[in-house]
N, C-alpha and C positions, 0 to 999 in steps of 0.2 A: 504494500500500500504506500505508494508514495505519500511526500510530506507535502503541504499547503501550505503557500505563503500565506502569514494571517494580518487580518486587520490593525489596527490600530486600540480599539476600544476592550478594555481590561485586555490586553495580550497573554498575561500570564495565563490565566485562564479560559484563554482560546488553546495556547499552546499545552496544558497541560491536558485539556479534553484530546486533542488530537491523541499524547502519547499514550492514553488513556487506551482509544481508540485501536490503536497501534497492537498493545500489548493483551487488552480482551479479544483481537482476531489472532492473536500467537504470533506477533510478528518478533515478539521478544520474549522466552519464556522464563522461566522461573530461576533466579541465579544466574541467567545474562546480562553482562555488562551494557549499559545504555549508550550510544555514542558520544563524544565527547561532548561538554559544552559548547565550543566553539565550533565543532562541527555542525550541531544542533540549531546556534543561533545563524547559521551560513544558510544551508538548508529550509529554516524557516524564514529567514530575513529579517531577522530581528536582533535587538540588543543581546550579548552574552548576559547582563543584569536579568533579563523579563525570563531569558530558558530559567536563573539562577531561582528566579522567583517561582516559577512553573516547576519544576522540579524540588522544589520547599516541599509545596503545596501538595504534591506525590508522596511525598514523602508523611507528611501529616497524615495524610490519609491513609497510608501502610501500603502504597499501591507498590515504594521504593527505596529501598534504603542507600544512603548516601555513607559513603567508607571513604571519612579522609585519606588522601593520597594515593587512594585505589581507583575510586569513580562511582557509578549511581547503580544500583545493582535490583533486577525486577526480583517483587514478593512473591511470594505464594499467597493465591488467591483469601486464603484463609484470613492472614496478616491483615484484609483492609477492614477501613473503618467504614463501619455503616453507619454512621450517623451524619453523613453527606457530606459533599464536598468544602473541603476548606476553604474560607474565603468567600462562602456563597450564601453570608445571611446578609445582615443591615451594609446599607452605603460603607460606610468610614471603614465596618473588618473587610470589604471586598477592595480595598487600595492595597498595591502590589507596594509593599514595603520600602524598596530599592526608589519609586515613581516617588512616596510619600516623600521622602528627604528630599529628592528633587525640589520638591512644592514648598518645604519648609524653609531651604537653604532663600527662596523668592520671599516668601510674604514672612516672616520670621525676621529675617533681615530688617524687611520695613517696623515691621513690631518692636524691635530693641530700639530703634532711631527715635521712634515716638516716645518709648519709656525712658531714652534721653533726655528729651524735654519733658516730661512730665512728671519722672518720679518721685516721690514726697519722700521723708524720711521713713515713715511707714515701711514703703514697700523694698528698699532697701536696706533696714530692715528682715526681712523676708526674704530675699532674696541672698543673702550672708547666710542665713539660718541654713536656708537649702543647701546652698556653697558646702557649707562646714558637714552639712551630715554626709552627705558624698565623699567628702574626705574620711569624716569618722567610718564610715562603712567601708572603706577604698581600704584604707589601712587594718580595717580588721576582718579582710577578709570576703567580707560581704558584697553582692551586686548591690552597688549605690543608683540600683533604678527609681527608686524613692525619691532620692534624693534630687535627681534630674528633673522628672517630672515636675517635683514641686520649682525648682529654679525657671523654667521656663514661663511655667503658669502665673508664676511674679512678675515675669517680665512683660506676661501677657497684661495681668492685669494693672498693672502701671503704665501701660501704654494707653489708656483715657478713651477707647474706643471697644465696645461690648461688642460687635461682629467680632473683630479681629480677637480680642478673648475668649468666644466662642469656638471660633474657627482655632486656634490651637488646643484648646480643649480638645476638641473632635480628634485632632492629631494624635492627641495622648489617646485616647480610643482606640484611636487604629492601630497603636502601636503596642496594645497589650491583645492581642490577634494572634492567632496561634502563627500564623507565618512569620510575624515580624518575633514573636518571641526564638521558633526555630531558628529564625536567622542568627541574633542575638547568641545563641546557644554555641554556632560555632566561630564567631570573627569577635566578640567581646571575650575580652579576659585583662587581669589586673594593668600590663603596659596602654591598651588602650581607652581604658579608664582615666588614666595617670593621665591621660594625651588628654581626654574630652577635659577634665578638673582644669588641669593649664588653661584653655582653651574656653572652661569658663567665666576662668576667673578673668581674662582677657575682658571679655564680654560684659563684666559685674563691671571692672575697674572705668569702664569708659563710658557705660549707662553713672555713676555715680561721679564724673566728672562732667555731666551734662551734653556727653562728646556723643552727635548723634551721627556724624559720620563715621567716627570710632566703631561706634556701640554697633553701627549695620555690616560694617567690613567685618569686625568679629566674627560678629552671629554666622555670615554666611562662610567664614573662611573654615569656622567649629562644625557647620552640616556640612559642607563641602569635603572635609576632612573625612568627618563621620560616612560620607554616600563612600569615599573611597577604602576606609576600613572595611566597611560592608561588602563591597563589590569586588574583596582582595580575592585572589585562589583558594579555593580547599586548600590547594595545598600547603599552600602557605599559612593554614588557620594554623599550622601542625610546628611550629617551629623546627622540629626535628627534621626535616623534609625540607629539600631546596626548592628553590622556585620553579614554577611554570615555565617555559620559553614562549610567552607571546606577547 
């Protein structure tokens, strides 16, 4: 069964119906290796990110297990999850994780420039408090997703405009999604943590200098950072294991 070049609209989840496809007519059986990513996203025409995303989503679902430094390996039919597709309930958990950063690194940016000019001592305040539990969580050990969450949503909410703290809100929604947490599970660990803290404390220091061209170069240069953590190689999740060549 040949591949289809797919649309535009949720990709991941056109691409992951097709493998779906694929693998319930036997084109790939149980304990076969999947072809590469990069094969994948050539073949379909799409971004190596959106296969990465599609291939989450498989994996949630038990249709594929993913084996650092090996590649994406098909289930036995038994392994999947019936209780439906990943990604396929309300709006905000149906955003392909890898797309969400994209959207946050845009309007996030604009969000921090506002809560440059606007933040009162309150919300900085608050926004230190989150700072700090990220650290405290970072150093002992703990995923400082907590912590994150709440530092944004301060800066949402000191930016003087109720859409735009809505609309990150919804962000953080999306992003406690079983996809976006799989993803998390293998490109997060304690150095890129270390990276995001730097990177917000960036971000604190120039919203509480009132520096709203500061505060937006931050913001997007910390998602920017963060889409490419994300978007690094399996292989590379594995430190022990060298790099990709592409």
């Amino acid at each position: 069964m040949p591949l289809q070049v797919v649309e535009s609209s949720r990709l991941y989840r056109q691409i992951a119906e097709q493998l779906r496809g694929l693998i319930s007519a036997g084109e790939f059986d149980p304990g076969t290796r999947l072809p590469a990513e990069r094969d994948l996203a050539r073949q379909f025409g799409v971004s190596r990110p959106s296969v990465r995303e599609a291939l989450i989503a498989l994996e949630v679902e038990g249709w594929v297990e993913v084996r650092t430094g090996s590649g994406v390996y098909v289930l036995p039919g038994t392994r999947r999850n019936g209780n439906g597709r990943a990604g396929a309930g309300g709006a905000e958990t149906d955003w392909g994780p890898l797309e969400l950063m994209r959207a946050r690194e845009l309007v996030e940016g604009e969000v921090a420039a506002l809560a440059a000019r606007h933040a009162r001592k309150t919300h900085l305040v608050t926004m230190l408090a989150a700072l700090t539990r990220m650290r405290e969580d970072s150093a002992a050990g703990a995923v400082p997703r907590t912590g994150d969450e709440a530092f944004h949503n301060a800066i949402a909410q000191a930016c003087g405009n109720e859409v735009l703290s809505d609309t990150v809100r919804a962000y953080w929604r999306s992003r406690r999604g079983p996809l976006s947490e799989r993803l998390g599970d293998y490109f997060e660990n304690p150095p890129s943590w270390n990276d995001a803290i730097v990177e917000h404390t960036a971000v604190l220091d120039a919203i509480r200098a009132h520096d709203a061209q500061g505060a937006r170069a931050a913001m997007q240069l910390h998602l920017r950072r963060a889409c490419r953590r994300y978007s690094a190689s399996w292989r590379r999740a594995n430190s022990c294991l060298p790099p990709d060549n592409h």
